[in-house]
LUMPALO-697424 format. One record per residue (C-alpha): residue number from 1; residue in one letter; x, y, z. Coordinates in pm, whole numbers, plus 32768, in hexadecimal, padded with zeros to 4 digits. Layout:
BEGIN
+---------+-------+------+------+------+
: vexdren : semar :   px :   py :   pz :
+---------+-------+------+------+------+
:     NUM :     A :    X :    Y :    Z :
...
+---------+-------+------+------+------+
This chain:
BEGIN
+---------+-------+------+------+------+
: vexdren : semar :   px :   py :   pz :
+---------+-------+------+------+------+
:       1 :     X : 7B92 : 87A7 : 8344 :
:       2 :     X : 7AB9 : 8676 : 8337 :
:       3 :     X : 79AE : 8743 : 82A5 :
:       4 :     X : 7A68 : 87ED : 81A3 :
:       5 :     X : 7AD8 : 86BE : 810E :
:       6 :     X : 7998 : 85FB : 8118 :
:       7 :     X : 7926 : 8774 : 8069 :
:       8 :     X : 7A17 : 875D : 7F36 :
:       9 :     X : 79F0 : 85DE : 7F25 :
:      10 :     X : 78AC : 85EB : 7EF5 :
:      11 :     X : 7922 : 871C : 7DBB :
:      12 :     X : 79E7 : 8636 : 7D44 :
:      13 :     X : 7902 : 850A : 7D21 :
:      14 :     X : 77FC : 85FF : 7C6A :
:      15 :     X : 790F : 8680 : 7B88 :
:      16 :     X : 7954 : 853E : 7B06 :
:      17 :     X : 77EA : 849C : 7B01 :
:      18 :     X : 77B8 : 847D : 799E :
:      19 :     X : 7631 : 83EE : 79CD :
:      20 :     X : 74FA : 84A7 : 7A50 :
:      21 :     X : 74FA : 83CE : 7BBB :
:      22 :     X : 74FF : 848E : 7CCF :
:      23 :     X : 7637 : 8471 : 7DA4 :
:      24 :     X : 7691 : 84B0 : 7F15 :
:      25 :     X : 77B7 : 848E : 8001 :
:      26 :     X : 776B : 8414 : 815E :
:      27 :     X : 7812 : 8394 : 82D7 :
:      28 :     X : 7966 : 83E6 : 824F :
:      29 :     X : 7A38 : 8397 : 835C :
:      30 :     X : 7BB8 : 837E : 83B5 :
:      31 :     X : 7C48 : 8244 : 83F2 :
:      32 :     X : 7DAD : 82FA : 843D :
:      33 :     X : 7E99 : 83F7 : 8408 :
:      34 :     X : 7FE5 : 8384 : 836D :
:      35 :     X : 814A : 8418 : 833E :
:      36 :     X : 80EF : 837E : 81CC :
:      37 :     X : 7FAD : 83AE : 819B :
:      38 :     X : 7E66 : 8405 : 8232 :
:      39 :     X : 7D0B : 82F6 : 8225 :
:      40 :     X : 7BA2 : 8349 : 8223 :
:      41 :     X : 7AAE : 8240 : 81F5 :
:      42 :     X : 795C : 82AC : 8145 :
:      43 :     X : 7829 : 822E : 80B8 :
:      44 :     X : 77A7 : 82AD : 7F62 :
:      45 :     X : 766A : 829C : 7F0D :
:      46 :     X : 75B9 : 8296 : 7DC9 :
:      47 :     X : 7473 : 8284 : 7D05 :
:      48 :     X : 72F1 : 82DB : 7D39 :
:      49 :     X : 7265 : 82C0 : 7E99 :
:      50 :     X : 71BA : 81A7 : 7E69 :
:      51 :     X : 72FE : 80EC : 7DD0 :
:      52 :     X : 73EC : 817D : 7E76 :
:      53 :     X : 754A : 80C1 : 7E77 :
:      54 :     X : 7674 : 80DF : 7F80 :
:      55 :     X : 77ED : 80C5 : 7F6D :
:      56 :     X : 78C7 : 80A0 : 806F :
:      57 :     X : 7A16 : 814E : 7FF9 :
:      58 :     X : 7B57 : 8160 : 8063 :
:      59 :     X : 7C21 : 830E : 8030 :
:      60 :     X : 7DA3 : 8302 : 804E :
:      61 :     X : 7E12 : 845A : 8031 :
:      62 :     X : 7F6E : 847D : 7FE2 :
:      63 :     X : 8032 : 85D4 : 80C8 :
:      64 :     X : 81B7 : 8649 : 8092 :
:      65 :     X : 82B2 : 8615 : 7F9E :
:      66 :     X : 828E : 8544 : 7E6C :
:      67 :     X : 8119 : 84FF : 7EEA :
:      68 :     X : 80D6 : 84D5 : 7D60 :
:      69 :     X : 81C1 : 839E : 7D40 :
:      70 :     X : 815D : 830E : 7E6C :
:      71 :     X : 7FD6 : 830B : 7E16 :
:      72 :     X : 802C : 828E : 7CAB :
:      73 :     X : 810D : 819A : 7D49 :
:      74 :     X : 803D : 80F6 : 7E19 :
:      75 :     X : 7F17 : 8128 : 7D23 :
:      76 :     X : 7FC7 : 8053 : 7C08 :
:      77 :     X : 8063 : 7F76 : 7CDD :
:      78 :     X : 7F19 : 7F2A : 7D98 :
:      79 :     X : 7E46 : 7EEC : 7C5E :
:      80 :     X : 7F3C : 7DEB : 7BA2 :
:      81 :     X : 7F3D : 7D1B : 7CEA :
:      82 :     X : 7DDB : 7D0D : 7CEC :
:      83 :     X : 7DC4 : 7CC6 : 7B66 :
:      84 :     X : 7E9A : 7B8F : 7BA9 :
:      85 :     X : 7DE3 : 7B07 : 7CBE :
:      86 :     X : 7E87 : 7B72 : 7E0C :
:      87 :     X : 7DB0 : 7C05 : 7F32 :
:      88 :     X : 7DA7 : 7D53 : 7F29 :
:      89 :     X : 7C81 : 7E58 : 7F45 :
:      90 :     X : 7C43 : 7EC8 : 7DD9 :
:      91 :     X : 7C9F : 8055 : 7D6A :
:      92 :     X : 7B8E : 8111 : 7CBE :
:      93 :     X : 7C31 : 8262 : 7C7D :
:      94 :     X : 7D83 : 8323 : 7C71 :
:      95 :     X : 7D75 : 8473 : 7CAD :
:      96 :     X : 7EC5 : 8559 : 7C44 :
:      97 :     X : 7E1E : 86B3 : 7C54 :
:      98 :     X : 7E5A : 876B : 7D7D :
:      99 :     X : 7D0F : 8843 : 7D30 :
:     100 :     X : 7C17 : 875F : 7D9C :
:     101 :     X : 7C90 : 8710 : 7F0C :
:     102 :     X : 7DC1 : 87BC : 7F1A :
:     103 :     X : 7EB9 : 867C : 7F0B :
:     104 :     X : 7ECA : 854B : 7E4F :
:     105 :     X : 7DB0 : 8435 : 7EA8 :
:     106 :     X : 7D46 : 82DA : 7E3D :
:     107 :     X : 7BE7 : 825A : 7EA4 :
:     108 :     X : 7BF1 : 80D2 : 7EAA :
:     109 :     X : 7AE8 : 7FA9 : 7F3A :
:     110 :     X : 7AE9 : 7F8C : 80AD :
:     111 :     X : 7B04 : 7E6A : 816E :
:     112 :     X : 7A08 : 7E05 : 8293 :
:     113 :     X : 7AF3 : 7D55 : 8365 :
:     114 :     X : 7BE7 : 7D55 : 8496 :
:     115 :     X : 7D5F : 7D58 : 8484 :
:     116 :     X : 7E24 : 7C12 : 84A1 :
:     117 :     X : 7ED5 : 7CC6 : 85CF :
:     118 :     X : 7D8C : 7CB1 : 866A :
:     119 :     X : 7CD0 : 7B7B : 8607 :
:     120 :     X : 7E5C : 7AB1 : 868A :
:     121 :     X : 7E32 : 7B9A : 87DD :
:     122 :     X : 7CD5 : 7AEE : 8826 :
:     123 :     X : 7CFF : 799A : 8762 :
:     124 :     X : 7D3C : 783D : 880A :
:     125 :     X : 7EAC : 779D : 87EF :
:     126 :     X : 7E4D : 76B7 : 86B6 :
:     127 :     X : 7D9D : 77F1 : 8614 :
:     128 :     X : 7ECA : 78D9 : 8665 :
:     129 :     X : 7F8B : 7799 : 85A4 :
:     130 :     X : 7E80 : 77C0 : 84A7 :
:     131 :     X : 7EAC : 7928 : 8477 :
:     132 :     X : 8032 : 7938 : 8476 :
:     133 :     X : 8056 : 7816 : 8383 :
:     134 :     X : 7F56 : 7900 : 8299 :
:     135 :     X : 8028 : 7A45 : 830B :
:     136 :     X : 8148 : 7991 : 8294 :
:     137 :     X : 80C3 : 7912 : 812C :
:     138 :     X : 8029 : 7A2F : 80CB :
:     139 :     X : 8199 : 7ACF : 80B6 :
:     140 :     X : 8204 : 7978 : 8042 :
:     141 :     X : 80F6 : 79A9 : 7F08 :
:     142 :     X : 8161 : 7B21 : 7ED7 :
:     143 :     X : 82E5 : 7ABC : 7E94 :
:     144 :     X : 827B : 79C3 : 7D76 :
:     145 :     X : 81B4 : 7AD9 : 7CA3 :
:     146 :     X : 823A : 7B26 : 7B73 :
:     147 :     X : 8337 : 7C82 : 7BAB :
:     148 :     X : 8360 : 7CC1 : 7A5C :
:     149 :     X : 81E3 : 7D3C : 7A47 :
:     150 :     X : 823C : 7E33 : 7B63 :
:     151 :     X : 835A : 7EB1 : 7A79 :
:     152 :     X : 8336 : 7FAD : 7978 :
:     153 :     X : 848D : 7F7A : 7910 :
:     154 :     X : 8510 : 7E3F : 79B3 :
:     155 :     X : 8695 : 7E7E : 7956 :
:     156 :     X : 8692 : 7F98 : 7A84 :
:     157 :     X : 865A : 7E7C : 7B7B :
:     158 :     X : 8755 : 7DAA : 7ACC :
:     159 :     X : 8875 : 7EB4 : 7AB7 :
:     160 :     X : 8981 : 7E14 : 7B86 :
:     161 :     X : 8953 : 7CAA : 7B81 :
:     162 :     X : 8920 : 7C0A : 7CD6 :
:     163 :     X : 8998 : 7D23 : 7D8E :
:     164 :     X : 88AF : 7E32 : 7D08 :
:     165 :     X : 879E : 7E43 : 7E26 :
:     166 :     X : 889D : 7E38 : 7F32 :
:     167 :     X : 8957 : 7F5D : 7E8E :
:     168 :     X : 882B : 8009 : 7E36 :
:     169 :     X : 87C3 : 7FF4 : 7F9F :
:     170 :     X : 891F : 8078 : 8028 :
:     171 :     X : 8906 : 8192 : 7F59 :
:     172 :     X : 87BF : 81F9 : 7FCE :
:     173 :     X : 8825 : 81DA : 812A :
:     174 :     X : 8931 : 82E8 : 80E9 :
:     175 :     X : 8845 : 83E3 : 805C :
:     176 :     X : 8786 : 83C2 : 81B8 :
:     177 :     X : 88DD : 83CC : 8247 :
:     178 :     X : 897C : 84DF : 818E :
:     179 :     X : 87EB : 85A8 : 817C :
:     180 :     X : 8776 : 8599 : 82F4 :
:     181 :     X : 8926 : 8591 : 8357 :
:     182 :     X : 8917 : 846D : 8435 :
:     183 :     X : 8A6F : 842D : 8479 :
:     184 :     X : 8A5B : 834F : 8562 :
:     185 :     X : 89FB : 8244 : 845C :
:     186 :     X : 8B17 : 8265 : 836E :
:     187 :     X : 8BDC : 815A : 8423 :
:     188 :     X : 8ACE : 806F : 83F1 :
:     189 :     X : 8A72 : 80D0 : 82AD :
:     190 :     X : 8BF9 : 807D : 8268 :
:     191 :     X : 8C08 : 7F3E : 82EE :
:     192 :     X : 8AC7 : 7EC1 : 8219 :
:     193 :     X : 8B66 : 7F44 : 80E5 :
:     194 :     X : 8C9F : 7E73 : 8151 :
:     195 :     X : 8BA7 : 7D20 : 818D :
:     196 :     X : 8AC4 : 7D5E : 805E :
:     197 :     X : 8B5A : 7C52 : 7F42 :
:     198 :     X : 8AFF : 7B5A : 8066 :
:     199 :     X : 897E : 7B8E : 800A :
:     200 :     X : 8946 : 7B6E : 7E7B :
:     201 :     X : 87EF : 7B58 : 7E18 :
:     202 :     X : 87AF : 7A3A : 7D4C :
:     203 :     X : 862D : 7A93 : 7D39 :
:     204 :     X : 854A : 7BA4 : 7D04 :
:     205 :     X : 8422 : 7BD8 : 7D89 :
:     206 :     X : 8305 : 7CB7 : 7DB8 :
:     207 :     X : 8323 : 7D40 : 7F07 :
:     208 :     X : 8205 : 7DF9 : 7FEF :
:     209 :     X : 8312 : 7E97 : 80EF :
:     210 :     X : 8239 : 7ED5 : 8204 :
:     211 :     X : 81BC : 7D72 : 822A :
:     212 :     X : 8128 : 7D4C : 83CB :
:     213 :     X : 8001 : 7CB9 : 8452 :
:     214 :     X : 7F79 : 7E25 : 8466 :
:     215 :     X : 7F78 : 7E36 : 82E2 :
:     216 :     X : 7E89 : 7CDF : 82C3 :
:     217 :     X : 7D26 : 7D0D : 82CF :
:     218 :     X : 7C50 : 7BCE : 831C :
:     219 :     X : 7B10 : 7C1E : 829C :
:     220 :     X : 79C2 : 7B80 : 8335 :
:     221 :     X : 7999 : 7A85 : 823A :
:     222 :     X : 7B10 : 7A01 : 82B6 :
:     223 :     X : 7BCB : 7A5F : 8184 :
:     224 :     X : 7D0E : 7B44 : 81BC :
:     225 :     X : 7D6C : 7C84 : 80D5 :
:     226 :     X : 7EBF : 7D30 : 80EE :
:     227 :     X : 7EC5 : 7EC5 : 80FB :
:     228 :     X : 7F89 : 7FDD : 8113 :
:     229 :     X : 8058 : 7FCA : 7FC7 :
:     230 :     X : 810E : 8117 : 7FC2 :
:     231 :     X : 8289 : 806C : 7FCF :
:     232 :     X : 8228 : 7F4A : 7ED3 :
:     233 :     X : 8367 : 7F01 : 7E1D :
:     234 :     X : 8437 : 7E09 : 7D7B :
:     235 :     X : 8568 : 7D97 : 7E06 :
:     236 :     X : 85EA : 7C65 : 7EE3 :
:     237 :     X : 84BA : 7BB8 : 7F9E :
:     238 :     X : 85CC : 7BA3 : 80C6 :
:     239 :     X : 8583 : 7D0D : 80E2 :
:     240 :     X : 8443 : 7CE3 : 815D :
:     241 :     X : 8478 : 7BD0 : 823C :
:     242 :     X : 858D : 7CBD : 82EC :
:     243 :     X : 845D : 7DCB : 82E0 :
:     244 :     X : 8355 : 7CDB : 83A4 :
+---------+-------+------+------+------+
């Protein structure tokens, strides 16, 4: 499996290499194996032997339904962040046809680095105090962005005054409800429909919705990047405080 897709990578890359460089695909490697997605780290290398040049890269390929809106999702999302200043690796390439590796991909910069889970499991108390307070603004710095950037039409996030995200977010719990018939929830799901006008949102924000210490990457250099974008939305920043 590993093989084949380090195979049509490497297709891929010499399909779209529009000068007369030579170009190869090597140590591709999975980092893991995802209900969402599936990532490979690789290096690329490029040029004449004697000046050759590597790039450590970053595949998310993109399985199951709506893989396509997922990839572009996270693609676009991913790259405004970055344009306005916010930590994140940068995305090279979106990749829609199937053909090339049988999914949608993006390829994007990797980060040398461990995750915040693990630099707070083997930090001192006053670094762990260091780490949360950054854990914490990081979010803090993502909330104050700009939504309307993220919004190709804005008035779809507006729809329904200070009630709209709650209501959107009730409704999308019944469609898991009513799709994967978990009964068992409906009472619930009733009783936050009854308590919802007690939660307007007066705010929003660009939210990552997956936001855990797992999902920070402290690179060597000491300077923290946020990944895994796939459920970037906007909606109340409460949302992903509840999430964390």
């Amino acid at each position: 499996m590993k093989d084949d897709i380090q195979n049509r990578l490497q297709s891929f890359y010499e399909k779209k290499n529009t000068s007369n460089e030579s170009v190869e695909i090597i140590d591709l490697a999975q980092i893991s194996d995802g209900w969402e997605n599936e990532v490979y780290s690789f290096t690329i290398e490029r040029g004449e032997a004697a000046k050759r040049r590597h790039e450590d890269l970053i595949l998310r390929i993109y399985p199951g339904d709506g893989a396509s809106e997922k990839a572009e999702k996270e693609f676009s999302g991913m790259k405004k962040i970055h344009e306005l200043g916010f930590p994140v690796p940068e995305v090279f390439i979106l990749e829609l046809d199937e053909s090339h590796l049988g999914r949608p991909f993006v390829i994007m910069e990797k980060i040398d680095g461990q995750s915040l889970r693990a630099e707070i499991g083997r930090a001192s108390h006053e670094k762990r105090q260091e780490l949360g307070a950054l854990f914490c603004k990081m979010l803090v710095d993502l909330h104050a962005l700009d939504w309307r950037l993220f919004a190709s039409d804005p008035s779809v996030y507006e729809a329904g005054g200070v009630y709209g995200v709650v209501n959107r977010m009730l409704d999308m719990v019944q469609g898991y409800i009513d799709r994967f018939q978990m009964d068992g929830f409906i009472p619930v799901l009733d009783w936050l429909k009854e308590h919802s006008q007690e939660v307007p949102c007066e705010r929003l924000s660009v939210i990552h919705f997956d936001y855990h210490p797992h999902n920070v990457l402290i690179r060597d250099d000491g300077k923290a990047f946020v990944i895994d974008w796939t459920s970037i939305d906007v909606a109340d920043f409460r949302l992903d405080l509840a999430w964390t």
